[in-house]
Biopython code that builds the backbone (N, CA, C, O; Angstrom):
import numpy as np
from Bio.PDB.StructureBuilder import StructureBuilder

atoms = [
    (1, "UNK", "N", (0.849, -1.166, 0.000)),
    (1, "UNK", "CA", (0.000, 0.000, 0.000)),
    (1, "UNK", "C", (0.900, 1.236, 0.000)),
    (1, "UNK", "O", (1.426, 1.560, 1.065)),
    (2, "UNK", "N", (1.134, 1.999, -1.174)),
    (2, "UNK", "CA", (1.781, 2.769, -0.984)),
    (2, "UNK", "C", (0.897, 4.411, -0.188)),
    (2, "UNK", "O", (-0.252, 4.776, 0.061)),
    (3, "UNK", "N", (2.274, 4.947, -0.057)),
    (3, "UNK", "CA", (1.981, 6.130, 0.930)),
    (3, "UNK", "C", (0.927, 5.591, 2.473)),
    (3, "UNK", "O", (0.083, 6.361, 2.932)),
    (4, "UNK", "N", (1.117, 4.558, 2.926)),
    (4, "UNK", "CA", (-0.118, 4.079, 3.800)),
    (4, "UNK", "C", (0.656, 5.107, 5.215)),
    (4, "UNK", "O", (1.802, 5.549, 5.307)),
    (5, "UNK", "N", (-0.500, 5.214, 6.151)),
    (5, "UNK", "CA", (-0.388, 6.104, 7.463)),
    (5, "UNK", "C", (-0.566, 5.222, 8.329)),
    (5, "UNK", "O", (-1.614, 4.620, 8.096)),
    (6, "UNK", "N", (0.268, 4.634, 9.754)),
    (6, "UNK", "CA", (-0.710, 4.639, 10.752)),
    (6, "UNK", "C", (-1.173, 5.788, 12.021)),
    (6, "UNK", "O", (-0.470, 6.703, 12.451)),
    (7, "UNK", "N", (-1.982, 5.575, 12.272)),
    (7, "UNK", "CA", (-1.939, 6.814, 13.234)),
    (7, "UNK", "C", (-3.056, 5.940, 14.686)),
    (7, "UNK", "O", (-3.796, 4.960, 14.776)),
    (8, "UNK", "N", (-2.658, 6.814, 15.391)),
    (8, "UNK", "CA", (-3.267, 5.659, 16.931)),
    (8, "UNK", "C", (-4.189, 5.776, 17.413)),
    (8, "UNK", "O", (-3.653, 6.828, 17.761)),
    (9, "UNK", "N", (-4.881, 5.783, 17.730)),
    (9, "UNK", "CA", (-6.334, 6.186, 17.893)),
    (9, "UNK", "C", (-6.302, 6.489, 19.707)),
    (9, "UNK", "O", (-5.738, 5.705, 20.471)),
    (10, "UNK", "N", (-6.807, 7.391, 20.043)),
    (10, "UNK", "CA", (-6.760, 7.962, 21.643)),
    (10, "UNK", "C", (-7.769, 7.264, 22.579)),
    (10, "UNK", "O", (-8.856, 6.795, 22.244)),
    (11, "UNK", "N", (-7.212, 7.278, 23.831)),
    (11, "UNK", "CA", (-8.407, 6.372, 24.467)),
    (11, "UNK", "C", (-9.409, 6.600, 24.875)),
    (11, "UNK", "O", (-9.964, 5.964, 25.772)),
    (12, "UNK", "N", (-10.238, 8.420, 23.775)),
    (12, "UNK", "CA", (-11.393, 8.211, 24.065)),
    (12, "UNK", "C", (-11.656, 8.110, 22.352)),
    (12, "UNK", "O", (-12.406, 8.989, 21.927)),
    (13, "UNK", "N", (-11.371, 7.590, 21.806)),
    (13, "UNK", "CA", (-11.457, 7.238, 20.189)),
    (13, "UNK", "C", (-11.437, 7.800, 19.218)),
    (13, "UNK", "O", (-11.887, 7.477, 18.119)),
    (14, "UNK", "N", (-10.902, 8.707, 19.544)),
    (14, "UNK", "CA", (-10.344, 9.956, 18.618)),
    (14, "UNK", "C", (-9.122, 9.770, 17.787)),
    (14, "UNK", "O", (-8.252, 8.984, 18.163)),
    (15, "UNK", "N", (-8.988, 10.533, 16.535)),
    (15, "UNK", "CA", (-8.077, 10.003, 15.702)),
    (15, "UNK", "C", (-7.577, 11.177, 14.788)),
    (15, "UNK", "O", (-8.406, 12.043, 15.067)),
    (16, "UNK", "N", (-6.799, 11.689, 13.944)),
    (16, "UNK", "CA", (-6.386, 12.778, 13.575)),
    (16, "UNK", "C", (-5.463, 12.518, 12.496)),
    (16, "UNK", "O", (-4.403, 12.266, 13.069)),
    (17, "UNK", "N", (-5.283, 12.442, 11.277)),
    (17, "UNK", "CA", (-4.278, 12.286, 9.958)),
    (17, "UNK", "C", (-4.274, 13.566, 9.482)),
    (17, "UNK", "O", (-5.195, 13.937, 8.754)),
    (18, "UNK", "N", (-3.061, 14.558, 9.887)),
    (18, "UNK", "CA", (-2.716, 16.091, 9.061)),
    (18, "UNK", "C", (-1.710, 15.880, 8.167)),
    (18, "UNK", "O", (-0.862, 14.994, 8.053)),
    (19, "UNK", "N", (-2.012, 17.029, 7.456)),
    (19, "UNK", "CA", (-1.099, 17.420, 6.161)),
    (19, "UNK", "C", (-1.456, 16.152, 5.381)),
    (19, "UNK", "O", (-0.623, 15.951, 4.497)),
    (20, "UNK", "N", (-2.366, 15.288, 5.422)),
    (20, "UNK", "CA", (-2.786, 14.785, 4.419)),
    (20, "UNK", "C", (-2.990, 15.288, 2.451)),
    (20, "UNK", "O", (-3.873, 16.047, 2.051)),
    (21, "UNK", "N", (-2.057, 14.698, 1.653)),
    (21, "UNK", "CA", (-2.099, 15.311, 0.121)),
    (21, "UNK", "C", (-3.879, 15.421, -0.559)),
    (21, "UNK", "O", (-4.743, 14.551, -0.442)),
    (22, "UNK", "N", (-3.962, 16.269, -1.000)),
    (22, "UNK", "CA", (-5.514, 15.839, -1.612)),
    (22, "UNK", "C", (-5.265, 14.379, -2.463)),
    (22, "UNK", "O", (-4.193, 13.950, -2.890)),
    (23, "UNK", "N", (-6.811, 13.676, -2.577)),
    (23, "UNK", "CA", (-6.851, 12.799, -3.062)),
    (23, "UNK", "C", (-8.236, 12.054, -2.786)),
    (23, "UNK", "O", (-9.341, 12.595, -2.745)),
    (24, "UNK", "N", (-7.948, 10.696, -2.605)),
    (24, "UNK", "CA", (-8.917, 9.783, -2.291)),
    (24, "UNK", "C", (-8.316, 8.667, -1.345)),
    (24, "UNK", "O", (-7.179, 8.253, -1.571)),
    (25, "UNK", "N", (-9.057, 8.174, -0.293)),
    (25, "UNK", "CA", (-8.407, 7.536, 0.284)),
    (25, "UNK", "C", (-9.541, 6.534, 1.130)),
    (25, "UNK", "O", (-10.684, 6.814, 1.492)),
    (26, "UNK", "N", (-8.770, 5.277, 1.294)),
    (26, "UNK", "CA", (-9.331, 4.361, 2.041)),
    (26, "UNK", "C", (-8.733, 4.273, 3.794)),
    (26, "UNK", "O", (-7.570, 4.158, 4.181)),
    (27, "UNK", "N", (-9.608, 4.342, 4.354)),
    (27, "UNK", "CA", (-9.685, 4.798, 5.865)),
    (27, "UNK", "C", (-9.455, 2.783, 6.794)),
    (27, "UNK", "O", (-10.525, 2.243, 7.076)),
    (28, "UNK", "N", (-8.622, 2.272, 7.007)),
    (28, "UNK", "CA", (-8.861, 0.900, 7.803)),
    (28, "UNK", "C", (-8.740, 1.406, 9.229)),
    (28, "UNK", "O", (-8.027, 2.306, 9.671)),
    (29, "UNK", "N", (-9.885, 0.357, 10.036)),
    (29, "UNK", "CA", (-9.670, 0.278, 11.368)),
    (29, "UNK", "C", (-8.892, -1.198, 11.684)),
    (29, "UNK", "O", (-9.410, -2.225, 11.246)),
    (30, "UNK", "N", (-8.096, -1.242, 12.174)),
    (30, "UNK", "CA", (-7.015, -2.285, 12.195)),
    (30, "UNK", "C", (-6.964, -2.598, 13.887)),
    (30, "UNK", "O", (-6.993, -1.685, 14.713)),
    (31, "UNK", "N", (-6.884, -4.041, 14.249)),
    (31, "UNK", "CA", (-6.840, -4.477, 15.401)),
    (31, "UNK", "C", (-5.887, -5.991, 15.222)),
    (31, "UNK", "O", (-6.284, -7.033, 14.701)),
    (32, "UNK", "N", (-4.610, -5.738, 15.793)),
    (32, "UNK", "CA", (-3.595, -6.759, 15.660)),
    (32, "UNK", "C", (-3.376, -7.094, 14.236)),
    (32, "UNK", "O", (-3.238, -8.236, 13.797)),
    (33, "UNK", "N", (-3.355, -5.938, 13.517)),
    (33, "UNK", "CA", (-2.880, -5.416, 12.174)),
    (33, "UNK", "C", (-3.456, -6.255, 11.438)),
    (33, "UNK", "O", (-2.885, -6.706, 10.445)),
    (34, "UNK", "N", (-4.833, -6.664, 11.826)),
    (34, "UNK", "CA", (-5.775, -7.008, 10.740)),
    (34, "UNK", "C", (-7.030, -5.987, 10.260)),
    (34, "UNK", "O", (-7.885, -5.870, 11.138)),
    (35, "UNK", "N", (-7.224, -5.432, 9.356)),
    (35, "UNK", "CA", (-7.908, -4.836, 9.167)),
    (35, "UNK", "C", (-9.631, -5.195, 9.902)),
    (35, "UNK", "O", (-9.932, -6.338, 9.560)),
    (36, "UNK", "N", (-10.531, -4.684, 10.589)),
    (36, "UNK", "CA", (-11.519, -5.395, 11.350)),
    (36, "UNK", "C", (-12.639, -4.280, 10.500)),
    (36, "UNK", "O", (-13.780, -4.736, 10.422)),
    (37, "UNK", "N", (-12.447, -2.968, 9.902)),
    (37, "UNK", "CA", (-13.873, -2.038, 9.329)),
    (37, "UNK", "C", (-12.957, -1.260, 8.547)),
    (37, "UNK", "O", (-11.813, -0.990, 8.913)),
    (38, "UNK", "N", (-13.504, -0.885, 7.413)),
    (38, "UNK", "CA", (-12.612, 0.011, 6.249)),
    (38, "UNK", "C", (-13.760, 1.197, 5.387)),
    (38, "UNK", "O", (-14.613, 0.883, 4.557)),
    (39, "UNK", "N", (-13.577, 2.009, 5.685)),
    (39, "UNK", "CA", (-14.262, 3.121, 4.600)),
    (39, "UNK", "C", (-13.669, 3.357, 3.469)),
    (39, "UNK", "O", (-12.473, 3.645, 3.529)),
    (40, "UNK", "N", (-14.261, 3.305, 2.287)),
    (40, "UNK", "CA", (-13.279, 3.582, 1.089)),
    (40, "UNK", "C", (-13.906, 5.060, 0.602)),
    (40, "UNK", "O", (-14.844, 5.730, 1.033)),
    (41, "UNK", "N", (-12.849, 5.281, -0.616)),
    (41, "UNK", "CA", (-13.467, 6.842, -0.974)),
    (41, "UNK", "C", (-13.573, 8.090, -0.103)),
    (41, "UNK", "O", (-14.329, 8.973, -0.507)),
    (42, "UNK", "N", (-12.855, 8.292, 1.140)),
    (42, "UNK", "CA", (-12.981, 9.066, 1.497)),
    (42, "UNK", "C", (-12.426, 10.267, 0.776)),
    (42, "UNK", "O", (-11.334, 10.173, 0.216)),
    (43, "UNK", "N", (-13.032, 11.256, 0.759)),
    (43, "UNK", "CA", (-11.798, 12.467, -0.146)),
    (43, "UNK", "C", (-11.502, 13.928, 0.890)),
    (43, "UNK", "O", (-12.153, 14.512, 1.756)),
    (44, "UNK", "N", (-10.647, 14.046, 0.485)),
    (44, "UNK", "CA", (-9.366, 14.665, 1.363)),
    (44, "UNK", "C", (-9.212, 16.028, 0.156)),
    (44, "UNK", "O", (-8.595, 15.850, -0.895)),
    (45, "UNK", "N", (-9.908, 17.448, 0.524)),
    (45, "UNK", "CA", (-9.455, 18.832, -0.146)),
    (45, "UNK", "C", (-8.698, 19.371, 0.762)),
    (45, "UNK", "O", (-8.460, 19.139, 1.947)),
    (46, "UNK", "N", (-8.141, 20.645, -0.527)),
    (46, "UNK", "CA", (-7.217, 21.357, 0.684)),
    (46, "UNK", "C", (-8.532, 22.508, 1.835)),
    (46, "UNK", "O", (-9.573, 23.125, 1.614)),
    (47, "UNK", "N", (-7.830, 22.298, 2.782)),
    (47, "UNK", "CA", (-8.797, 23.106, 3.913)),
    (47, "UNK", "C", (-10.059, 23.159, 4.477)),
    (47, "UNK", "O", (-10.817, 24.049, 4.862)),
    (48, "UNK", "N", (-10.073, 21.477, 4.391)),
    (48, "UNK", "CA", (-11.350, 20.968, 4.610)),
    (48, "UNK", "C", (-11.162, 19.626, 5.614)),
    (48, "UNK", "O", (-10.066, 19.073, 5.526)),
    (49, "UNK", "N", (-11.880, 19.208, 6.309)),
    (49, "UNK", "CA", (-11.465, 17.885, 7.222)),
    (49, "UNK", "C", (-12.299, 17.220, 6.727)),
    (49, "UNK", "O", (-13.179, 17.801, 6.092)),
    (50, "UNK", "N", (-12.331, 15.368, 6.870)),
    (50, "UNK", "CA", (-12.862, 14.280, 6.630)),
    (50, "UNK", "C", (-13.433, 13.800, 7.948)),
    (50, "UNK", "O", (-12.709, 13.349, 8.836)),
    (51, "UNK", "N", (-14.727, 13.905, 8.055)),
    (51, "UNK", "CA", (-14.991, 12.894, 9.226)),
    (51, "UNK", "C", (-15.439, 11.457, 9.038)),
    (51, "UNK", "O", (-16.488, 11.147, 8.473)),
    (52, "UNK", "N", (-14.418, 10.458, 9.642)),
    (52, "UNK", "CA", (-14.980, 9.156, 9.252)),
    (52, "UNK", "C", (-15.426, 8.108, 11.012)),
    (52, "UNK", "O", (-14.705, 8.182, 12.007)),
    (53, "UNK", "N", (-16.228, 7.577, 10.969)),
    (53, "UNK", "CA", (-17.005, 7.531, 11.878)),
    (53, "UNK", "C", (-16.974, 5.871, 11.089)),
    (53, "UNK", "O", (-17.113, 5.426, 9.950)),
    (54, "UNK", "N", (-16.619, 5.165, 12.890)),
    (54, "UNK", "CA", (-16.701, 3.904, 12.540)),
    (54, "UNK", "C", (-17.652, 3.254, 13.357)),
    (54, "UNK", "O", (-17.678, 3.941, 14.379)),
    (55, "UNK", "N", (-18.353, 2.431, 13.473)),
    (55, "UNK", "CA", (-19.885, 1.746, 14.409)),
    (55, "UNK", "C", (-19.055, 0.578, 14.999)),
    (55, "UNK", "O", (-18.759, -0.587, 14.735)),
    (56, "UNK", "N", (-18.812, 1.648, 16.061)),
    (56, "UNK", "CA", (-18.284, 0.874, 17.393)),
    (56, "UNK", "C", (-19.014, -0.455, 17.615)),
    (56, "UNK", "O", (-18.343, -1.474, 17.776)),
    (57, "UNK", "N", (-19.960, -0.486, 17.628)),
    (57, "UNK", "CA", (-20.600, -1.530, 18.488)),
    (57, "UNK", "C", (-20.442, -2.429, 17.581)),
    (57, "UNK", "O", (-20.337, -3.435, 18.283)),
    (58, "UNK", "N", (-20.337, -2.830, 16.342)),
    (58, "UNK", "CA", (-19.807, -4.021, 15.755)),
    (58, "UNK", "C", (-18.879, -4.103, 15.564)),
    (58, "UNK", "O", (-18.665, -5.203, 15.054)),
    (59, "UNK", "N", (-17.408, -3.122, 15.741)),
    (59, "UNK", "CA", (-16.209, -3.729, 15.936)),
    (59, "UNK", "C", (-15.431, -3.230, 17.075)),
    (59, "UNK", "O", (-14.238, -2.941, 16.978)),
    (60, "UNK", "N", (-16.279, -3.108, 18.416)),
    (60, "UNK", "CA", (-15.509, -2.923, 19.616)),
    (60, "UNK", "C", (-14.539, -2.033, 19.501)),
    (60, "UNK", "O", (-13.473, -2.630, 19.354)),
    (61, "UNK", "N", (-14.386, -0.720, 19.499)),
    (61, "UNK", "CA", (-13.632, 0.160, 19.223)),
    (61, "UNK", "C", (-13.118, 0.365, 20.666)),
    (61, "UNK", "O", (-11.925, 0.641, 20.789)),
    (62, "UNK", "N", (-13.890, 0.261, 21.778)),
    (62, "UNK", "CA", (-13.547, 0.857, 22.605)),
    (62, "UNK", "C", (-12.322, -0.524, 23.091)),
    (62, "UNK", "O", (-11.546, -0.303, 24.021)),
    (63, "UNK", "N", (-12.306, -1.250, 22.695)),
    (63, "UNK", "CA", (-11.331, -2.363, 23.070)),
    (63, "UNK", "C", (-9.962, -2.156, 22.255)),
    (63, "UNK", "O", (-8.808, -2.461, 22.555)),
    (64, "UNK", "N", (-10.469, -1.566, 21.183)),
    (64, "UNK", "CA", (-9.077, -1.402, 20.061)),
    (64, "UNK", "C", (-8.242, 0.001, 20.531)),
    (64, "UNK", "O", (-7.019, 0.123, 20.464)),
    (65, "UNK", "N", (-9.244, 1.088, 21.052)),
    (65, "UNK", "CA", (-8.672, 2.375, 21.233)),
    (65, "UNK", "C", (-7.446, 1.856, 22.517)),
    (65, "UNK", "O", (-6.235, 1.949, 22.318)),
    (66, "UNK", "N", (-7.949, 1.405, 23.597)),
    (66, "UNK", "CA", (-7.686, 1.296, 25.044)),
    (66, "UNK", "C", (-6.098, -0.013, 24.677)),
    (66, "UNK", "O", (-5.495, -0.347, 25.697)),
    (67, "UNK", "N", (-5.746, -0.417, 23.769)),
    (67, "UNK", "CA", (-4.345, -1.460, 23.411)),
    (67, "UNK", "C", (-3.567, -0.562, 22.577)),
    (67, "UNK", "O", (-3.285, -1.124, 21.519)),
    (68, "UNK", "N", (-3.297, 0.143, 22.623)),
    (68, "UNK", "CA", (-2.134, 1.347, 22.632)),
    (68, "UNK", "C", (-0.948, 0.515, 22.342)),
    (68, "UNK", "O", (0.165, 1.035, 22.259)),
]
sb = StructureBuilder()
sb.init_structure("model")
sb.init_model(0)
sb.init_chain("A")
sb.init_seg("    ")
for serial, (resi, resn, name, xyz) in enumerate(atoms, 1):
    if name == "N":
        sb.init_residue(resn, " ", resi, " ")
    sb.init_atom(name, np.array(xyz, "f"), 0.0, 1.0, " ", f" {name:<3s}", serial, name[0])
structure = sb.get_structure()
């Protein structure tokens, strides 16, 4: 996967990717570096934020945030 990010997610499930290039991009939620929920298509302008919002309750987020 080129150019791929990880970034860590906080332990109240918060998450943050800056200076991101414009484009298009696929968003994974990853737990023991298996991908577990993925948004695709997200798009990324200049001076604008992406909110991507994942449904905790079918992949236990609050278990993935809190293994740091």
């Amino acid at each position: 996967m080129t150019g791929a990010r990880m970034i860590t997610v906080s332990s109240t499930g918060r998450y943050f990717a800056h200076d991101m290039p414009t484009g298009t991009y696929t968003v994974a939620l990853k737990q023991n570096g298996q991908a577990v929920a993925n948004h695709s298509n997200v798009p990324v302008t200049v001076g604008r934020g992406a909110e991507v919002d994942f449904k905790c309750g079918e992949v236990k987020c609050d278990e993935i945030a809190n293994t740091k």
